[in-house]
mmCIF file of the N, C-alpha and C atoms, coordinates in Angstrom:
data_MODEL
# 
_entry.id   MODEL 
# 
loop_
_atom_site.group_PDB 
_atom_site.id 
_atom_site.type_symbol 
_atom_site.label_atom_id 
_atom_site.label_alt_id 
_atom_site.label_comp_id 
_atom_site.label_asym_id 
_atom_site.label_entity_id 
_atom_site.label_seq_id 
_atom_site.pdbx_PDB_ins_code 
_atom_site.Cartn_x 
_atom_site.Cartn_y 
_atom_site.Cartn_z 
_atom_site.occupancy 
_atom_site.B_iso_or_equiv 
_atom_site.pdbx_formal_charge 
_atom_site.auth_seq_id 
_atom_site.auth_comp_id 
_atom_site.auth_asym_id 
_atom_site.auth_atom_id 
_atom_site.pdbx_PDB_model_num 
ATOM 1   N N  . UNK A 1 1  ? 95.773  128.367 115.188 1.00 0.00 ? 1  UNK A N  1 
ATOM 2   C CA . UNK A 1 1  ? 97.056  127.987 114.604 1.00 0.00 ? 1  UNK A CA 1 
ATOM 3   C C  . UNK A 1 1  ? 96.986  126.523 114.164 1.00 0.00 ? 1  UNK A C  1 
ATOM 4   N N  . UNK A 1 2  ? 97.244  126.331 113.185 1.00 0.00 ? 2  UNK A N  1 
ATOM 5   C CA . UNK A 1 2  ? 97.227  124.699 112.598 1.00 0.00 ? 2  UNK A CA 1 
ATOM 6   C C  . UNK A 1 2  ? 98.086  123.947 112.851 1.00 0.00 ? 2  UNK A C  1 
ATOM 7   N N  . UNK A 1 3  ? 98.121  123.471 112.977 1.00 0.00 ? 3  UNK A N  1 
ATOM 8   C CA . UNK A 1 3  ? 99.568  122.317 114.020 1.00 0.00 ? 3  UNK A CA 1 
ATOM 9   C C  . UNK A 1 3  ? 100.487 121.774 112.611 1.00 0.00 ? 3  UNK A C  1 
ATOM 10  N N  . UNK A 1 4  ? 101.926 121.441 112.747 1.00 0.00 ? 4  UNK A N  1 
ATOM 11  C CA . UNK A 1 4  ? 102.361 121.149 111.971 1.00 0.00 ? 4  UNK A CA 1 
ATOM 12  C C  . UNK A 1 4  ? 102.314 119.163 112.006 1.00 0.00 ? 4  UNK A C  1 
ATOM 13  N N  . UNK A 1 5  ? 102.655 118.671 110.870 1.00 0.00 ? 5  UNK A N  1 
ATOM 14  C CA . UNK A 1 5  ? 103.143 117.249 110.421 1.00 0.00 ? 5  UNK A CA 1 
ATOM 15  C C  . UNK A 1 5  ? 103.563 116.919 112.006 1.00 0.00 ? 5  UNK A C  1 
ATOM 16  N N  . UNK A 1 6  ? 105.300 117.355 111.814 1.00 0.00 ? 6  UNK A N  1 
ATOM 17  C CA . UNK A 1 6  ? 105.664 117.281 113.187 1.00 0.00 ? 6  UNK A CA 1 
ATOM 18  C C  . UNK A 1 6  ? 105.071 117.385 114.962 1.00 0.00 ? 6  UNK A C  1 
ATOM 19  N N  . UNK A 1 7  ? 104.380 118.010 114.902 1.00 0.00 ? 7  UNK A N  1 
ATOM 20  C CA . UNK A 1 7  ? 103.340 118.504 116.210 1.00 0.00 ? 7  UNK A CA 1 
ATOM 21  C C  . UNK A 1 7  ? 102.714 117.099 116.086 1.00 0.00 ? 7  UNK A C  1 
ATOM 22  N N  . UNK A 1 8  ? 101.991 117.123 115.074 1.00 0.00 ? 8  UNK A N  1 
ATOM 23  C CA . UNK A 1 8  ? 101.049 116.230 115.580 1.00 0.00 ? 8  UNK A CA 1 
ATOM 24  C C  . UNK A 1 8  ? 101.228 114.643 115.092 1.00 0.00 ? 8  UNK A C  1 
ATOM 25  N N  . UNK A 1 9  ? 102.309 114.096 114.660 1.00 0.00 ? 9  UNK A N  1 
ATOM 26  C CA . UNK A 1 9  ? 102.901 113.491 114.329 1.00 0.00 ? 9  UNK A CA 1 
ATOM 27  C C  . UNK A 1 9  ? 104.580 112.619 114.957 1.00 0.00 ? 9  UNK A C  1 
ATOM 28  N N  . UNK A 1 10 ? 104.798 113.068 116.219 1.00 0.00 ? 10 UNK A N  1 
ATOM 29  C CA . UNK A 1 10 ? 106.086 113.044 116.678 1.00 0.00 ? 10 UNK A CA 1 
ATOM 30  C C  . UNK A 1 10 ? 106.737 112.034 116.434 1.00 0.00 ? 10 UNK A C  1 
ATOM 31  N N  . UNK A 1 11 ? 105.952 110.910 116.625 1.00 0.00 ? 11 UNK A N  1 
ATOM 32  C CA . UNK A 1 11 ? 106.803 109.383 116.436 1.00 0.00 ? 11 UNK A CA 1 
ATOM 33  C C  . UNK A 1 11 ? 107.247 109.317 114.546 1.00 0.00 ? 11 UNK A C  1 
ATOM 34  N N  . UNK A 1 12 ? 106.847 109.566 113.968 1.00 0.00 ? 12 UNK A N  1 
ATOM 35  C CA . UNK A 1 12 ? 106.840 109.407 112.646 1.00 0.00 ? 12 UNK A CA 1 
ATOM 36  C C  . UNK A 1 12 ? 108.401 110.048 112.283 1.00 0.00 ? 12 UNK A C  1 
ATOM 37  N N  . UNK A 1 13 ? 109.445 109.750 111.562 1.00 0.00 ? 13 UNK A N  1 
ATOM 38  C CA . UNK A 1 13 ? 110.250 110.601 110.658 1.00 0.00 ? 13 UNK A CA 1 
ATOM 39  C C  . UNK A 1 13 ? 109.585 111.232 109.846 1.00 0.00 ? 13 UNK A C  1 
ATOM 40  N N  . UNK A 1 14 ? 110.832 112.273 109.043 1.00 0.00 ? 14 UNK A N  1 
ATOM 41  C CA . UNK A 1 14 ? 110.488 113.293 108.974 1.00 0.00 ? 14 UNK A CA 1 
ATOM 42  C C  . UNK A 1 14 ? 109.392 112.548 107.163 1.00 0.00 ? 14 UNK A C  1 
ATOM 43  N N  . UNK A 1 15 ? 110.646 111.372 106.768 1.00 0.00 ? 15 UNK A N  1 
ATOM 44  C CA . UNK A 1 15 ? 109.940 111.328 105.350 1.00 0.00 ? 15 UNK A CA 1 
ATOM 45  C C  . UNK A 1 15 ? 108.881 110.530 105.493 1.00 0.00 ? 15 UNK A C  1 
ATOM 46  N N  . UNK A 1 16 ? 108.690 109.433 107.111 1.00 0.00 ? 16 UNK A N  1 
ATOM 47  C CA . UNK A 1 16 ? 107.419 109.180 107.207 1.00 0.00 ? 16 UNK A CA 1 
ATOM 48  C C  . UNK A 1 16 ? 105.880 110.414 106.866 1.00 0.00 ? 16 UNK A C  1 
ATOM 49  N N  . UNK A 1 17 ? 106.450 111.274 107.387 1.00 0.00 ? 17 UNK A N  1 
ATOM 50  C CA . UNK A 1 17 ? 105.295 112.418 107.672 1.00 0.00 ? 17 UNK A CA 1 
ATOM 51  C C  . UNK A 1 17 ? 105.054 112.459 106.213 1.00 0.00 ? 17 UNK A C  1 
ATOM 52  N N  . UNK A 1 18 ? 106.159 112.682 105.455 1.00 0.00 ? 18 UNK A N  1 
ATOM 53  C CA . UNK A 1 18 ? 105.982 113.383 104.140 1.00 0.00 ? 18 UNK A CA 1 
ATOM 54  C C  . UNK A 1 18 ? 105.144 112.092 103.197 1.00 0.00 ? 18 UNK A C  1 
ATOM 55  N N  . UNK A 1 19 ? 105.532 110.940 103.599 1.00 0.00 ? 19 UNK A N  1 
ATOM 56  C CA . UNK A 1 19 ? 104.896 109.979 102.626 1.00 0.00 ? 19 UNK A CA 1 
ATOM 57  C C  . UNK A 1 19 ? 103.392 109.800 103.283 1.00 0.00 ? 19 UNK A C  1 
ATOM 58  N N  . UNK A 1 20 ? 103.099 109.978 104.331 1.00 0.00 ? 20 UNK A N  1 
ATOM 59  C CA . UNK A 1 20 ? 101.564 110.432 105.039 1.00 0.00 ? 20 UNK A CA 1 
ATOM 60  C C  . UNK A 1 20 ? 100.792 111.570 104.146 1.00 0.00 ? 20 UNK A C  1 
ATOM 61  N N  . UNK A 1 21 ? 100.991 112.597 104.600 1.00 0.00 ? 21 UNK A N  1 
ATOM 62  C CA . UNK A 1 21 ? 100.985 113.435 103.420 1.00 0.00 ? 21 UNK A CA 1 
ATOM 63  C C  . UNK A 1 21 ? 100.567 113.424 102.097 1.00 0.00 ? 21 UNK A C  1 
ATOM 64  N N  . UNK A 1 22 ? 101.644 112.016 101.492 1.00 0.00 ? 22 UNK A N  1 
ATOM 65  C CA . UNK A 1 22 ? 100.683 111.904 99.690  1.00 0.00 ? 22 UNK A CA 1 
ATOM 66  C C  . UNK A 1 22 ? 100.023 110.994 100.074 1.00 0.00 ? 22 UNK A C  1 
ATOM 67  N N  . UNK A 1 23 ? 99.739  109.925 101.319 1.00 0.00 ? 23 UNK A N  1 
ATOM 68  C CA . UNK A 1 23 ? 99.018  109.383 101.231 1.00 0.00 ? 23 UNK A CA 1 
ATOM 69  C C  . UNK A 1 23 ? 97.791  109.406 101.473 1.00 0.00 ? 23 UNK A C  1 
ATOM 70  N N  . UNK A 1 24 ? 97.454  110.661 102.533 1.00 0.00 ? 24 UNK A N  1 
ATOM 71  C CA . UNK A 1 24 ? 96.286  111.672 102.416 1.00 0.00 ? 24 UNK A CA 1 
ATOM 72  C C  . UNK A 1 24 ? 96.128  112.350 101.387 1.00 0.00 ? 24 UNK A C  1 
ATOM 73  N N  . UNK A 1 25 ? 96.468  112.203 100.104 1.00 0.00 ? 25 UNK A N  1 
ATOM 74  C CA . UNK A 1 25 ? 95.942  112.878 99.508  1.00 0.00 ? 25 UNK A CA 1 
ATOM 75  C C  . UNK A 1 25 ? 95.556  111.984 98.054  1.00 0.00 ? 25 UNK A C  1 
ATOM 76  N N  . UNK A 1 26 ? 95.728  110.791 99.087  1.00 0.00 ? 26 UNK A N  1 
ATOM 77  C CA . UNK A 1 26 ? 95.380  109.467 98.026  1.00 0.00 ? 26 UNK A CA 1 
ATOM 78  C C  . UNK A 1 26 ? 96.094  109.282 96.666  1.00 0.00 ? 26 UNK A C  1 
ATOM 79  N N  . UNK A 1 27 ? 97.459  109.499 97.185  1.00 0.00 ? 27 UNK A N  1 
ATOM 80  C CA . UNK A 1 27 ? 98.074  108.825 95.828  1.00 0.00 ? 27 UNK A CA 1 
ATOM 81  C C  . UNK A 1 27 ? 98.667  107.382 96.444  1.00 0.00 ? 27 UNK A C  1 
ATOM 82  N N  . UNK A 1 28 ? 99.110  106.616 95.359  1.00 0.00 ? 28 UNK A N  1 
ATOM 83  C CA . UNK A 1 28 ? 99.150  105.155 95.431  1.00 0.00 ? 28 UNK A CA 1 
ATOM 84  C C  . UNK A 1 28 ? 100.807 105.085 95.612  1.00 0.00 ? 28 UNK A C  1 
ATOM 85  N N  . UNK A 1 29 ? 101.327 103.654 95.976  1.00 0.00 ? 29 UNK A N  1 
ATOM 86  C CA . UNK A 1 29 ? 102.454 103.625 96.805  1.00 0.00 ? 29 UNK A CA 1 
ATOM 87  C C  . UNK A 1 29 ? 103.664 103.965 95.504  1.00 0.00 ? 29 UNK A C  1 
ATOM 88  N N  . UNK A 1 30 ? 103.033 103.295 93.856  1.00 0.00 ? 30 UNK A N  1 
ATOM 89  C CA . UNK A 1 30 ? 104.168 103.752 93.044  1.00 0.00 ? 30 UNK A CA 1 
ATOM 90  C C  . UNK A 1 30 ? 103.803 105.239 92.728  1.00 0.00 ? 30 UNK A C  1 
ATOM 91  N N  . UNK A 1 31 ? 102.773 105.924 92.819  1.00 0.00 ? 31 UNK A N  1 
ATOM 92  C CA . UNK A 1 31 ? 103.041 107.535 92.527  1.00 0.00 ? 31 UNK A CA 1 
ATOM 93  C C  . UNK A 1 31 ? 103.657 108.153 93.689  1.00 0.00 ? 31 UNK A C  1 
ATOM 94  N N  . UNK A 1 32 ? 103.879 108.316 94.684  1.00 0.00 ? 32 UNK A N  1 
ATOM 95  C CA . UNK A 1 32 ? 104.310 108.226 96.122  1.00 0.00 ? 32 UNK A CA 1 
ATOM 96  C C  . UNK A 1 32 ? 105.829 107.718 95.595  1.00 0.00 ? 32 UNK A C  1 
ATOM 97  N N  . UNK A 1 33 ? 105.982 106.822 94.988  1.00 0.00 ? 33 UNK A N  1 
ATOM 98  C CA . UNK A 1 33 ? 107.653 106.259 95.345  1.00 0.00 ? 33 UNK A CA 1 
ATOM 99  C C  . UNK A 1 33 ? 108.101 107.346 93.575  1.00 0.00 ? 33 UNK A C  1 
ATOM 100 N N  . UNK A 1 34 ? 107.569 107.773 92.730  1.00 0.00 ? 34 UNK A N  1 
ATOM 101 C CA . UNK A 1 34 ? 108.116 108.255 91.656  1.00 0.00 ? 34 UNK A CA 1 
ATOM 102 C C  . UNK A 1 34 ? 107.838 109.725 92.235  1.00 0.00 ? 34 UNK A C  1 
ATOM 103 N N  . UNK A 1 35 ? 107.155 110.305 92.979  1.00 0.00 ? 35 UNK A N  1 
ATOM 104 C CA . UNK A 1 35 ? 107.092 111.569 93.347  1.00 0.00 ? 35 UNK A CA 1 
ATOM 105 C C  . UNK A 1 35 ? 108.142 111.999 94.254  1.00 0.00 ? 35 UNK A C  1 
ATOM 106 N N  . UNK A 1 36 ? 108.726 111.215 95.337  1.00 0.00 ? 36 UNK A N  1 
ATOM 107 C CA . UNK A 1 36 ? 109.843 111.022 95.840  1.00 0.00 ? 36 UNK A CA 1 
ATOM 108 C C  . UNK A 1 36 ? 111.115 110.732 95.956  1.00 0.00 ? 36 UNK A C  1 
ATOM 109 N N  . UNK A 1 37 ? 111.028 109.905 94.506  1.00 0.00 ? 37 UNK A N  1 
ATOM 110 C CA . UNK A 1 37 ? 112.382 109.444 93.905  1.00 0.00 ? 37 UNK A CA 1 
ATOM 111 C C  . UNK A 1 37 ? 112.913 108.267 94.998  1.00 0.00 ? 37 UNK A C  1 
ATOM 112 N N  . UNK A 1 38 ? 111.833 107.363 95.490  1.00 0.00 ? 38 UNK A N  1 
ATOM 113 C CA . UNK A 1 38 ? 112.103 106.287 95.772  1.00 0.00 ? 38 UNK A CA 1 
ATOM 114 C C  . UNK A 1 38 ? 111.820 104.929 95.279  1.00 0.00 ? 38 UNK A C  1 
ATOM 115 N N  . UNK A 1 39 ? 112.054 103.552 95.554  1.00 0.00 ? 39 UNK A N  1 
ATOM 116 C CA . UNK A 1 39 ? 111.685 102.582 94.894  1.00 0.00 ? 39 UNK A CA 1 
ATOM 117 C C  . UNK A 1 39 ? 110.516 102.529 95.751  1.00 0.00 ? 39 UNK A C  1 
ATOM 118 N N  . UNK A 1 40 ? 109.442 101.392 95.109  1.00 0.00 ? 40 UNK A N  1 
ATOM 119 C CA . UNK A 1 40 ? 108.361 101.181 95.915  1.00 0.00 ? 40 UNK A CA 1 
ATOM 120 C C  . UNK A 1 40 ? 107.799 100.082 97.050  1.00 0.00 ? 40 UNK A C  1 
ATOM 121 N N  . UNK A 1 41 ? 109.289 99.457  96.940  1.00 0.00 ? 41 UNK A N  1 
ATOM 122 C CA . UNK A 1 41 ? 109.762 98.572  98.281  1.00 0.00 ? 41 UNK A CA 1 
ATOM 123 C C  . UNK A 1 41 ? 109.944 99.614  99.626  1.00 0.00 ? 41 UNK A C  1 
ATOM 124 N N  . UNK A 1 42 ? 110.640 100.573 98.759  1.00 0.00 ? 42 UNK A N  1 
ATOM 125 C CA . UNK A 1 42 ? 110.952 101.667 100.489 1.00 0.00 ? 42 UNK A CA 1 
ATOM 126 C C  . UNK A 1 42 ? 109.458 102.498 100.488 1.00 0.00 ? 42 UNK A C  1 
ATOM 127 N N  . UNK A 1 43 ? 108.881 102.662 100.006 1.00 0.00 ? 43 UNK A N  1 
ATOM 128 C CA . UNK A 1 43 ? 107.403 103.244 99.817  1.00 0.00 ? 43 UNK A CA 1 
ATOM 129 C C  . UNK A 1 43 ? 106.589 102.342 100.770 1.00 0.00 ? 43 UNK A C  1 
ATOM 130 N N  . UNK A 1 44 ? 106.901 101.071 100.400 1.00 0.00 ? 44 UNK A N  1 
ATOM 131 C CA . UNK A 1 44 ? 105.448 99.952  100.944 1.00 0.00 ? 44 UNK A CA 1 
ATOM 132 C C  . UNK A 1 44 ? 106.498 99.808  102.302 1.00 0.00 ? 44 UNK A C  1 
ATOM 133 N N  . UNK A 1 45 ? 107.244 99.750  102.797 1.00 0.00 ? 45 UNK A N  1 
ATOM 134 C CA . UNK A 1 45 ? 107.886 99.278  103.836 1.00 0.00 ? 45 UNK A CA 1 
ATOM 135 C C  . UNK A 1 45 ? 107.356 100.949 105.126 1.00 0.00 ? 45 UNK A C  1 
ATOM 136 N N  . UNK A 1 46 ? 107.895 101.950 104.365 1.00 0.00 ? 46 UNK A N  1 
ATOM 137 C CA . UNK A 1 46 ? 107.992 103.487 104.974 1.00 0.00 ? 46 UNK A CA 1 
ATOM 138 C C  . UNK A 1 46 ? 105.709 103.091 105.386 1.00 0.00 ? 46 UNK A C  1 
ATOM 139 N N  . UNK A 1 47 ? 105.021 103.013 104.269 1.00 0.00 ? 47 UNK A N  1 
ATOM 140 C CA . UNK A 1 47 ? 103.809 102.997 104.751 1.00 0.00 ? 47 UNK A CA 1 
ATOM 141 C C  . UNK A 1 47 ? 103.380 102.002 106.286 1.00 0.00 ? 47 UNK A C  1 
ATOM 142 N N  . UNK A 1 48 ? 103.613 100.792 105.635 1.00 0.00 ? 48 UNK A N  1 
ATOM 143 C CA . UNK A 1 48 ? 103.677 99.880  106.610 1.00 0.00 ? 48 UNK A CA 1 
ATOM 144 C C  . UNK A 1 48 ? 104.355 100.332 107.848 1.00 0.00 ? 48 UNK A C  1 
ATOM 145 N N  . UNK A 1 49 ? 105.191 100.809 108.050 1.00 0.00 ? 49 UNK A N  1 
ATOM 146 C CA . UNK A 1 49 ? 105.813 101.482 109.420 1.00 0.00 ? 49 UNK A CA 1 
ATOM 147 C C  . UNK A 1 49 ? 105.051 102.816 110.292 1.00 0.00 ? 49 UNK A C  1 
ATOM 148 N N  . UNK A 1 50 ? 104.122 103.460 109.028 1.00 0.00 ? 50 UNK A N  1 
ATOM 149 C CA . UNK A 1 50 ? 103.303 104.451 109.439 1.00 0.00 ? 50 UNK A CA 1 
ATOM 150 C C  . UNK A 1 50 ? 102.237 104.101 110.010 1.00 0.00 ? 50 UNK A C  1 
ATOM 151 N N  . UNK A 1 51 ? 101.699 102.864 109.436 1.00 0.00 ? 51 UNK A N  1 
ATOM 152 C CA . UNK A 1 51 ? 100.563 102.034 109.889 1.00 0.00 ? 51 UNK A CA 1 
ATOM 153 C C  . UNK A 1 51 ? 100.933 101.781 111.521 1.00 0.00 ? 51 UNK A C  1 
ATOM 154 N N  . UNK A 1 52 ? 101.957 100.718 111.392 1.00 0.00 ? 52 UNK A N  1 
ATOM 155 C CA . UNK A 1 52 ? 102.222 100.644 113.348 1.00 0.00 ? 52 UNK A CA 1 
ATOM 156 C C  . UNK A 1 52 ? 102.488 101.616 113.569 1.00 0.00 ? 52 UNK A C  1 
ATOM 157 N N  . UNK A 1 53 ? 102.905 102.916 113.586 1.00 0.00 ? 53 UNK A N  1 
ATOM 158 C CA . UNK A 1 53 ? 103.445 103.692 114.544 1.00 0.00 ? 53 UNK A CA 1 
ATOM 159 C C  . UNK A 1 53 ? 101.946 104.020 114.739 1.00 0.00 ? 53 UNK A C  1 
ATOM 160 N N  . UNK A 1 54 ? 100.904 104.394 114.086 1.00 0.00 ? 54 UNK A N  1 
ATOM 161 C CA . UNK A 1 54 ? 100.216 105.230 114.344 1.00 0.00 ? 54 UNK A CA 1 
ATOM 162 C C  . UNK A 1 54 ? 99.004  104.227 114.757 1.00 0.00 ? 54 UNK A C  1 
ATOM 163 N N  . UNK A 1 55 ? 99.224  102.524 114.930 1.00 0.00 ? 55 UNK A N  1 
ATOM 164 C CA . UNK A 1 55 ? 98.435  102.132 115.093 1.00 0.00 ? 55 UNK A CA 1 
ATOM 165 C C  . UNK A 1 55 ? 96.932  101.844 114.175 1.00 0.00 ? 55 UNK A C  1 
ATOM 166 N N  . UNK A 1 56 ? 97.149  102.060 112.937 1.00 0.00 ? 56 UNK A N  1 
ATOM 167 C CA . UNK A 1 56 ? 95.839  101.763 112.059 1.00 0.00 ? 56 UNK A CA 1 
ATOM 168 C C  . UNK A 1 56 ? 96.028  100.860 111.556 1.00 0.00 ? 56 UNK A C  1 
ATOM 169 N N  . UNK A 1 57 ? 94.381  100.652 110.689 1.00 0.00 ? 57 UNK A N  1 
ATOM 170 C CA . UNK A 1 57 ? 94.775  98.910  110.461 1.00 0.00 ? 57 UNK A CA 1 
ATOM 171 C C  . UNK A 1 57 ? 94.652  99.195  108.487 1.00 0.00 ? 57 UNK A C  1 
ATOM 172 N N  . UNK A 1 58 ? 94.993  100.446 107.959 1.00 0.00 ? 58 UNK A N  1 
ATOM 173 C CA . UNK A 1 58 ? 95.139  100.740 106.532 1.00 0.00 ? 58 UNK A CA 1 
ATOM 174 C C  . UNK A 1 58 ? 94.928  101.951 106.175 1.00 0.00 ? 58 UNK A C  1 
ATOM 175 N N  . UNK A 1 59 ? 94.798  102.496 105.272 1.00 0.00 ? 59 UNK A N  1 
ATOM 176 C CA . UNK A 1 59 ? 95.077  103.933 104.433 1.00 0.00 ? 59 UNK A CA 1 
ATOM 177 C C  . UNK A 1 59 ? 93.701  104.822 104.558 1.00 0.00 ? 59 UNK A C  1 
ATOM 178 N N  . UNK A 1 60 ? 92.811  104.333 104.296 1.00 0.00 ? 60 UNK A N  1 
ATOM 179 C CA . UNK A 1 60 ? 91.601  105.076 105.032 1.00 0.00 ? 60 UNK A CA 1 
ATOM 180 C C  . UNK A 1 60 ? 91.473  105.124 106.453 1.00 0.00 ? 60 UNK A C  1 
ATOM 181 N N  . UNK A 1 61 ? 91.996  104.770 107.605 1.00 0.00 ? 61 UNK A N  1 
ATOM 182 C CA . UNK A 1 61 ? 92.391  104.785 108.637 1.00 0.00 ? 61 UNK A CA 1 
ATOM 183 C C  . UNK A 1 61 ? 93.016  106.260 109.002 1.00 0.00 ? 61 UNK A C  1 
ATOM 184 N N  . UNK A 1 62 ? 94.468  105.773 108.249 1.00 0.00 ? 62 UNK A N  1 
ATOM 185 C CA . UNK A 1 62 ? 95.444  106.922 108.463 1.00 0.00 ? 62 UNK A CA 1 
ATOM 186 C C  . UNK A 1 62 ? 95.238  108.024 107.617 1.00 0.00 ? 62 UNK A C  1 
ATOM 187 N N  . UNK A 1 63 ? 93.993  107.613 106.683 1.00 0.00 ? 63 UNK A N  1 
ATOM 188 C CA . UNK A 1 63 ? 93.947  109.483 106.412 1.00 0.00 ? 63 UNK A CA 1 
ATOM 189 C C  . UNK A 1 63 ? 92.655  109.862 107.118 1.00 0.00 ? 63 UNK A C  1 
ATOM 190 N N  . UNK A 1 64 ? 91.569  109.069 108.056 1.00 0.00 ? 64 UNK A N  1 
ATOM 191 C CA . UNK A 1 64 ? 91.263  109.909 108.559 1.00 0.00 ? 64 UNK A CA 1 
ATOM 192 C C  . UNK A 1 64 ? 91.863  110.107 110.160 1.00 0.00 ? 64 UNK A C  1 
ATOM 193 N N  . UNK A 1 65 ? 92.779  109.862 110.495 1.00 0.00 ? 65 UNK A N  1 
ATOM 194 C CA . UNK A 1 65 ? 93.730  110.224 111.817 1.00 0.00 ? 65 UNK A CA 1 
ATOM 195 C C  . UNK A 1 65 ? 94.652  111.418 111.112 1.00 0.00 ? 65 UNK A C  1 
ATOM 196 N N  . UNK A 1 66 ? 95.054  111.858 110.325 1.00 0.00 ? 66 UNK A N  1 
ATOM 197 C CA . UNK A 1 66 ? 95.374  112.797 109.296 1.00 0.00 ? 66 UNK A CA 1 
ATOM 198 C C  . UNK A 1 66 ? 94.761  114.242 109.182 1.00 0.00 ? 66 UNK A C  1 
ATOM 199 N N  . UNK A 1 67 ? 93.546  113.723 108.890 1.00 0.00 ? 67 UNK A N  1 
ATOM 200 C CA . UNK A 1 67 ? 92.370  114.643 108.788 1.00 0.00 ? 67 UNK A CA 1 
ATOM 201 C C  . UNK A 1 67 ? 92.165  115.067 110.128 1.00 0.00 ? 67 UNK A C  1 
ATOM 202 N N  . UNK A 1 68 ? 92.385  114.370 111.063 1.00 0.00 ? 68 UNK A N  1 
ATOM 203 C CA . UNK A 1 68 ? 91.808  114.606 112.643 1.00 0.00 ? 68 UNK A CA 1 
ATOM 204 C C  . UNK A 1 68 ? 92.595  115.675 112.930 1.00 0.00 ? 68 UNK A C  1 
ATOM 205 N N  . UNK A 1 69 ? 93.655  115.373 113.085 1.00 0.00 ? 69 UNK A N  1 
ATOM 206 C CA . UNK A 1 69 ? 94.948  115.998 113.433 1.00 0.00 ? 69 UNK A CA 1 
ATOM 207 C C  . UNK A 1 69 ? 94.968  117.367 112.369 1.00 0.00 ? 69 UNK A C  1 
ATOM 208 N N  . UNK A 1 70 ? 94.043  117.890 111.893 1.00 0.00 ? 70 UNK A N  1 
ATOM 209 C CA . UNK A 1 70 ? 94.178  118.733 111.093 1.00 0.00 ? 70 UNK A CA 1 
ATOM 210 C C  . UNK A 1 70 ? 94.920  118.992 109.856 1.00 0.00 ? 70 UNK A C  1 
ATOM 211 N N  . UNK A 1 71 ? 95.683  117.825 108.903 1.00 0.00 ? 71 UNK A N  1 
ATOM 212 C CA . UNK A 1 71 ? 96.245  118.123 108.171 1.00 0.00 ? 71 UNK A CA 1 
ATOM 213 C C  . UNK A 1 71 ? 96.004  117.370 107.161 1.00 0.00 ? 71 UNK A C  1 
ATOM 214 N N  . UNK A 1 72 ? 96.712  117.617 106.062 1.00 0.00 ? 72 UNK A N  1 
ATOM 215 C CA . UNK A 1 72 ? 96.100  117.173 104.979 1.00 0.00 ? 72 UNK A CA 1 
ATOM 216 C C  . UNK A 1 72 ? 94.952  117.349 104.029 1.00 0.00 ? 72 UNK A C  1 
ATOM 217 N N  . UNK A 1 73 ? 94.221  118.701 104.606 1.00 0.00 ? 73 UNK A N  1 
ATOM 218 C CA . UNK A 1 73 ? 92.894  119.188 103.916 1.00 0.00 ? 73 UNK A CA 1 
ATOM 219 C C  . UNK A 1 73 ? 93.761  119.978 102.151 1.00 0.00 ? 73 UNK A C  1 
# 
């Protein structure tokens, strides 16, 4: 069974998870903020918050803690 966002993700909100998500799949913080219909202040702020929660020190980091966690393939 593949674990969900949520499962393996708990500390994160829900649109944290979701902006994890494009960011495993390597899109950049303004395709991420126009895919979402956000500005890219709340994009770079929402990343940056994903970073501490999850403890990494940048985006190849958190996509491979992403990848670990089974998601994002």
């Amino acid at each position: 069974m593949r674990p969900t966002p949520a499962d393996a993700f708990p500390q994160l909100s829900d649109r944290e998870r979701k902006i994890l998500s494009l960011v495993a799949q390597h899109l950049t913080n303004p395709e991420i903020a126009r895919r979402l219909e956000l500005s890219e202040n709340t994009v770079r702020n929402n990343v940056s918050n994903i970073f501490t929660k999850l403890q990494v020190a940048g985006r190849a980091e958190a996509i491979i803690r992403t990848r670990d966690a089974g998601l994002g393939r």
